[in-house]
C-alpha positions as CSV (number, residue, x, y, z in Angstrom):
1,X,-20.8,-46.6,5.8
2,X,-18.5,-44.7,3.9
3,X,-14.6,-46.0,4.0
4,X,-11.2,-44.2,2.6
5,X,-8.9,-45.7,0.2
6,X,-6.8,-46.5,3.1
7,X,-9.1,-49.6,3.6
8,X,-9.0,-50.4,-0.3
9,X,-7.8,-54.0,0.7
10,X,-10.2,-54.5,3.6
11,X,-13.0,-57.0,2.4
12,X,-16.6,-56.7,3.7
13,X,-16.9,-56.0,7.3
14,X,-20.1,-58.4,8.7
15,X,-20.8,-56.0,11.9
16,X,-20.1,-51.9,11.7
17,X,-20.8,-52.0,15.3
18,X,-17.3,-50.4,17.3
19,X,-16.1,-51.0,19.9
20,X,-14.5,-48.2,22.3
21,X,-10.9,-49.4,22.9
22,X,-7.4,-47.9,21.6
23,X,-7.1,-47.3,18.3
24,X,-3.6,-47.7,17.1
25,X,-1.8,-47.9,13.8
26,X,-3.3,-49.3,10.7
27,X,-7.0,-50.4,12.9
28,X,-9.7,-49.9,11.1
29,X,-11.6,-47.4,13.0
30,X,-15.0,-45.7,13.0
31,X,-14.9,-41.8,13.1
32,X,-17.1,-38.7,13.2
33,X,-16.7,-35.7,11.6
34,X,-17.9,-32.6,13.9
35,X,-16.8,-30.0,12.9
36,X,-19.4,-27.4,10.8
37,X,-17.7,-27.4,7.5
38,X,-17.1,-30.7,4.9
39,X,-14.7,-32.0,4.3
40,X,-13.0,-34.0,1.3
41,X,-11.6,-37.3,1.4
42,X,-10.8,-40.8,-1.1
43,X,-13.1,-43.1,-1.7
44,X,-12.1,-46.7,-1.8
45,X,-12.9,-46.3,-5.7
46,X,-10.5,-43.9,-6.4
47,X,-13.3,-40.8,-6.3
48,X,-12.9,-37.6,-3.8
49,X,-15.5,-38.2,-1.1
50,X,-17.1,-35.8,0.6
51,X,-17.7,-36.2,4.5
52,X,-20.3,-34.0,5.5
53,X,-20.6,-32.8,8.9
54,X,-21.9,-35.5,11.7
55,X,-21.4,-38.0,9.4
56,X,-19.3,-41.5,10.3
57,X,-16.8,-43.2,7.9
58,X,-14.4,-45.9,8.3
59,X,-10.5,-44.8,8.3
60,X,-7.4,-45.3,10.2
61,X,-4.9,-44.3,12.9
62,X,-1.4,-42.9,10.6
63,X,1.9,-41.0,11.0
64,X,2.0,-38.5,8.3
65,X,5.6,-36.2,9.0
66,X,5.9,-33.9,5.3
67,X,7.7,-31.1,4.9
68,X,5.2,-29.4,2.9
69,X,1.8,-30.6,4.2
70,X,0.7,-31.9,7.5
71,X,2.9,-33.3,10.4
72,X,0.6,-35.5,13.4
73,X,-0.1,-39.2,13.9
74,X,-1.6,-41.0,17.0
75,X,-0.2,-40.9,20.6
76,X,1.8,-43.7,21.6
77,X,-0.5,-45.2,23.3
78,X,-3.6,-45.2,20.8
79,X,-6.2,-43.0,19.8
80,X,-9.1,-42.6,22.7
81,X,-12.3,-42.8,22.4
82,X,-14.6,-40.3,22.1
83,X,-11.7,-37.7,22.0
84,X,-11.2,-35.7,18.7
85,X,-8.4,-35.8,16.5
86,X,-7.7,-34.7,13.0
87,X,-7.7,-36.1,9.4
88,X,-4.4,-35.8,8.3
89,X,-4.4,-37.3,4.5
90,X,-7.0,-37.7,1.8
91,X,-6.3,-41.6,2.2
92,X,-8.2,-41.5,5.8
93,X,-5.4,-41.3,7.9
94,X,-6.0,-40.2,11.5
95,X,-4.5,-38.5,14.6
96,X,-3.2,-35.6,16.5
97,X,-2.3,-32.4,14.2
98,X,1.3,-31.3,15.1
99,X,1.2,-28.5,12.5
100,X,0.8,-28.2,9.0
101,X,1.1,-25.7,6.2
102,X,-0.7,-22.7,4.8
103,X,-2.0,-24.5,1.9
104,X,-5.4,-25.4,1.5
105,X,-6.0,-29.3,2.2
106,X,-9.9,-30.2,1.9
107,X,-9.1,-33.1,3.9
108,X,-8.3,-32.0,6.9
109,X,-10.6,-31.5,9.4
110,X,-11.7,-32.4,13.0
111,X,-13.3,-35.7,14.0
112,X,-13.8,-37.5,16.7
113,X,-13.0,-41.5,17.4
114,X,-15.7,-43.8,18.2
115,X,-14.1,-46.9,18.4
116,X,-12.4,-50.4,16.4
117,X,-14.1,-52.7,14.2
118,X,-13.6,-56.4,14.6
119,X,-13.7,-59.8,12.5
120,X,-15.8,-62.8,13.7
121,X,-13.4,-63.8,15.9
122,X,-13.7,-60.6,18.1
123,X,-10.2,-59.2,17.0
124,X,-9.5,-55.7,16.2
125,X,-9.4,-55.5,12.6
126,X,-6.0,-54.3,11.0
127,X,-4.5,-53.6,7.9
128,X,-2.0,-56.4,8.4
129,X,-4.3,-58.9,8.3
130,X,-5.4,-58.1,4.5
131,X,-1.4,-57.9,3.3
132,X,-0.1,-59.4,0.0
133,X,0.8,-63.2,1.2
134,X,4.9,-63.7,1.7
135,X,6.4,-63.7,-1.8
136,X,9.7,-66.7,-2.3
137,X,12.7,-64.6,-0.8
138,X,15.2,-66.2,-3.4
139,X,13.1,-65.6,-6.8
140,X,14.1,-62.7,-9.0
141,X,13.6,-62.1,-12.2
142,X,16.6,-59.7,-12.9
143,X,14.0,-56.8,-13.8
144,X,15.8,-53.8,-14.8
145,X,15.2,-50.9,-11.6
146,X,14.3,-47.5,-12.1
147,X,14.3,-45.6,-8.5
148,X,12.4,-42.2,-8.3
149,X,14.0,-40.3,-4.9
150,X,13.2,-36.3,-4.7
151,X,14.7,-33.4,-2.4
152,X,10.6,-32.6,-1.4
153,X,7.1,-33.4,-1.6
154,X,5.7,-32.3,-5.2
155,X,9.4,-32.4,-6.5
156,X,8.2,-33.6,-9.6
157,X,8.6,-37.9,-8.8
158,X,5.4,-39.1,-10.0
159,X,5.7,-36.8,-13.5
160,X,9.0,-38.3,-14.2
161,X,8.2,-42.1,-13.1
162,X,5.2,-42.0,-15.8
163,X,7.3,-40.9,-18.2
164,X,10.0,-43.4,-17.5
165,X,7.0,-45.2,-17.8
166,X,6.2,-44.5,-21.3
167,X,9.5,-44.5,-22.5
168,X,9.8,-48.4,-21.6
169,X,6.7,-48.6,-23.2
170,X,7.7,-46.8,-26.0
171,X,10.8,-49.0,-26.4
172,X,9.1,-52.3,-26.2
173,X,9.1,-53.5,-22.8
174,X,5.2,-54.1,-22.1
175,X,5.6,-55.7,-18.4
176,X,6.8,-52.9,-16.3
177,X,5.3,-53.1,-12.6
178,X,4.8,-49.6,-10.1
179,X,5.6,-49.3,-6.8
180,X,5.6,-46.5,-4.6
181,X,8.2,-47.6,-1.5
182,X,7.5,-45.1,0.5
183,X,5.0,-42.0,1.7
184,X,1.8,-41.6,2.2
185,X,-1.3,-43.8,0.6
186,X,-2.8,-42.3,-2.2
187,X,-4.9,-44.8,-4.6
188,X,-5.3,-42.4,-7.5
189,X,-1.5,-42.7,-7.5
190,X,-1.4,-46.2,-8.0
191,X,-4.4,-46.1,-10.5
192,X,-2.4,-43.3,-12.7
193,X,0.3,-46.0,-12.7
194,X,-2.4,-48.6,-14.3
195,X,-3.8,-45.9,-16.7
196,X,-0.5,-45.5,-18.2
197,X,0.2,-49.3,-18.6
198,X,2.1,-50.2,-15.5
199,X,0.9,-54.2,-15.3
200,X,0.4,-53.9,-11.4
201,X,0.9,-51.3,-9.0
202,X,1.5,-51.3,-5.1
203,X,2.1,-49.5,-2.2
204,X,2.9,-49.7,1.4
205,X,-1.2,-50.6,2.4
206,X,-0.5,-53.8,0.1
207,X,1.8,-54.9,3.1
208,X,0.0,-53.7,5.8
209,X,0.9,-50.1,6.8
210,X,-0.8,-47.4,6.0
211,X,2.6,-44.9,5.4
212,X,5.6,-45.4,5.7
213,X,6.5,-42.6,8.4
214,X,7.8,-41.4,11.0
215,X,10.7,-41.6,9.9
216,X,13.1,-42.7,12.7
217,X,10.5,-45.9,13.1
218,X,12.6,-49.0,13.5
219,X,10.1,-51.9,12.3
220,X,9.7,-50.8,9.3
221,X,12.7,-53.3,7.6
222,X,10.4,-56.4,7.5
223,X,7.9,-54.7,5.5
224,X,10.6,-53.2,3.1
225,X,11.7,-56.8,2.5
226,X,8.0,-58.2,1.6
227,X,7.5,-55.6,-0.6
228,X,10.9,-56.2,-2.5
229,X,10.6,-60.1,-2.8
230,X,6.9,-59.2,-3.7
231,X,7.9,-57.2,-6.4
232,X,11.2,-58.7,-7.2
233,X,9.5,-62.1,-8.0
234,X,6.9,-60.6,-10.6
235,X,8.1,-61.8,-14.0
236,X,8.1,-58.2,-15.5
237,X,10.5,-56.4,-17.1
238,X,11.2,-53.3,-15.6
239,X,9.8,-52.6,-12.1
240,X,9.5,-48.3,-11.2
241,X,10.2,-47.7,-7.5
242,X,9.2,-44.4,-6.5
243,X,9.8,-43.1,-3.0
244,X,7.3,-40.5,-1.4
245,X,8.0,-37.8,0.6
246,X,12.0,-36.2,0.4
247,X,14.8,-38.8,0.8
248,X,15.5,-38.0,4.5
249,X,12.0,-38.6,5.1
250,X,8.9,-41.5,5.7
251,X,11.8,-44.2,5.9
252,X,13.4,-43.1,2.8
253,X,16.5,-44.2,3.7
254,X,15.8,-47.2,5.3
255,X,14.1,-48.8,2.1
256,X,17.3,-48.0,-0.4
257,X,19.7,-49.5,2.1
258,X,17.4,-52.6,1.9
259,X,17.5,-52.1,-1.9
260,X,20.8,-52.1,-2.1
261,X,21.6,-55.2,-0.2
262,X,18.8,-56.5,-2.7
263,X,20.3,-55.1,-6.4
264,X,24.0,-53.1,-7.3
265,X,22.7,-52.0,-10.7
266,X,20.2,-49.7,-10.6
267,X,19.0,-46.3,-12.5
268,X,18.7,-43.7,-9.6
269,X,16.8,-40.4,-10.8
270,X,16.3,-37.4,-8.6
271,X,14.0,-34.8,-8.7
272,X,14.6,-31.6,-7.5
273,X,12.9,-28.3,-7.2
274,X,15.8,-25.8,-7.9
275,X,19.4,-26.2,-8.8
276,X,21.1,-26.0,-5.4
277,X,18.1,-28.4,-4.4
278,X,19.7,-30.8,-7.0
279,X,23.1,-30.3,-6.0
280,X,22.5,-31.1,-2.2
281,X,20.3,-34.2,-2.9
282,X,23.7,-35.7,-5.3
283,X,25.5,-35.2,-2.3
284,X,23.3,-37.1,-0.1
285,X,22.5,-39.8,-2.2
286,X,26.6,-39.9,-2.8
287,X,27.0,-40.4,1.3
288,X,24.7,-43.1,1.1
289,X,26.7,-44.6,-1.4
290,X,24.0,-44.5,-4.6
291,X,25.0,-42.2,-7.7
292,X,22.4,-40.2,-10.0
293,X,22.0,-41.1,-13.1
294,X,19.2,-38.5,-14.0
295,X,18.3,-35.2,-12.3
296,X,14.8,-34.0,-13.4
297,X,12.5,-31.8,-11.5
298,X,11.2,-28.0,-11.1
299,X,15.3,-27.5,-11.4
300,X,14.9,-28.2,-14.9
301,X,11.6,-25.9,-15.9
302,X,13.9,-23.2,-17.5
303,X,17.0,-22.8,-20.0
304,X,18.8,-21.1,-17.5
305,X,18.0,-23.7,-14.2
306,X,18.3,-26.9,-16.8
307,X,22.3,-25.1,-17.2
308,X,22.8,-24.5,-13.6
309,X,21.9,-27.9,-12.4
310,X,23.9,-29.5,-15.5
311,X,26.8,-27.3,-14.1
312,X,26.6,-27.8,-10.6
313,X,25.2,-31.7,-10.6
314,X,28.0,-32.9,-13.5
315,X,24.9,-35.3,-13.9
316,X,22.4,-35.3,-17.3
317,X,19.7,-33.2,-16.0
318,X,16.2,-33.7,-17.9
319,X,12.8,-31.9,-18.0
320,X,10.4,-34.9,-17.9
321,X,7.1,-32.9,-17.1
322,X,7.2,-32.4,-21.1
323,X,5.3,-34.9,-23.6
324,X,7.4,-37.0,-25.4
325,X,10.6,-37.8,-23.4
326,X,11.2,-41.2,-25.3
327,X,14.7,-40.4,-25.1
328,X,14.8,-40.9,-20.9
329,X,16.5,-44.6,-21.7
């Protein structure tokens, strides 16, 4: 049966049979696409997928709540069976469609829920089960943090964490680990991470959720604090923490405050589509008591929005979408 990367940790499964009960956050569920058109999703190997129509894959029940792509996740009290919801990532995430935006997304698309899967002992299978194992609390190796935060989806993050990337590199330090706090699951993420050297990368599905929205969700802090003793107690030299989705967003904010009881020193770089964009994202990091040390982003594409955003921001502002920015340390 096909599965999405959302399931990437989920060994084999001895019985595909489902079973028609509530399907909540992070189960791993059996749906069927039934709508006339294909649609596109991620393997668990990284690949697009297609789904065609009437066919059933493996995914599971998420809150997705971006400014720029899709809002929806599942009712509170589970997805039903044999109703039909909507695909709302490329990762497999499931559940009603609140609204989205005008651009295209080959994922999305109508299916219907048939049901949980469950292990040998007749429990509903869930991501939590396959979680990284509870890393020492007290162990860290004093790697230096780089912390990637943006004003919006596709603000430029992921350009400017690889090349902070290859400027360590560059520089010497060959152990630097990837993480991306917060968002929404995306493998090829993580495997662009490994292509450019990172030793390890992980996300949020390492420890058991499959995103990190909505994001008002208040049990979300125990998570945050697996993943930073995970990562924190990884003898590497540099560890790149990039968070999805804007900084208001997909428990954002919630994840820095945690960092910051964790480290005080730490490079903060923000990515921002437009000047102004820049401007008001110093200001909110400020009133959560972090200062930038690098603006990058859309707001740097041009001579004249570099300027602006040097002028407004008082910060060292950086195009980082360009080869070669060994100079980023």
């Amino acid at each position: 049966m096909k599965r999405a990367s959302v399931l990437r940790r989920v060994g084999p499964v001895e019985s595909l049979q489902h079973h028609p009960v509530a399907g909540r956050e992070g189960h791993v569920c059996a749906f069927q696409l039934t709508q006339d058109d294909p649609i596109t999703i991620e393997a668990e190997s990284g690949r697009p997928m297609v789904i065609a129509p009437g066919d059933v894959f493996l995914g599971t029940p998420g809150h997705r709540d971006s400014t720029r792509w899709v809002v929806g996740g599942p009712p509170a009290d589970g997805l039903i069976p044999d109703r039909t919801y909507w695909v709302l990532a490329d990762c497999g995430i499931v559940g009603e469609l609140v609204g989205d935006s005008p651009i295209a997304k080959p994922y999305l698309g109508e299916v219907k829920y048939l049901g949980t899967l469950r292990d040998e002992n007749n429990r509903d299978l869930n991501l939590r089960q396959f979680s990284l194992p509870p890393a020492n609390s007290q162990a860290d190796y004093g790697a230096s943090l780089f912390v990637l935060v943006g004003t919006s989806a596709e603000a430029g993050k992921t350009t400017a964490a690889l090349a902070v990337l290859e400027s360590l590199r560059h520089h010497g330090r060959s152990a630097v680990l990837a993480l991306k706090a917060t968002g929404v699951a995306s493998l090829r993420e993580l495997m662009t991470y490994r292509d450019f050297g990172a030793i390890d990368a992980f996300d949020f599905v390492d420890f058991g959720l499959p995103s990190t929205c909505p994001a008002k969700r208040s049990d979300i802090g125990p998570m945050f604090e697996h993943m930073l003793d995970t990562c924190l107690a990884t003898p590497a030299e540099a560890v790149i923490m990039e968070c999805g989705s804007d900084m208001l967003g997909a428990s954002v904010p919630v994840f820095l405050e945690c960092l910051k009881r964790r480290r005080s020193q730490m490079k903060i770089i923000l990515a921002a589509a437009d000047p102004l964009g820049a401007l008001g994202g110093k200001t909110v990091l400020k009133d959560m008591g972090l200062e930038v040390d690098l603006i990058t982003g859309p707001c740097t594409d041009t001579p004249t929005a570099l300027e602006r955003t040097r002028t407004l921001c008082g910060v060292t502002a950086l195009n980082m979408a360009r080869r070669g920015t060994h100079d980023v340390l």
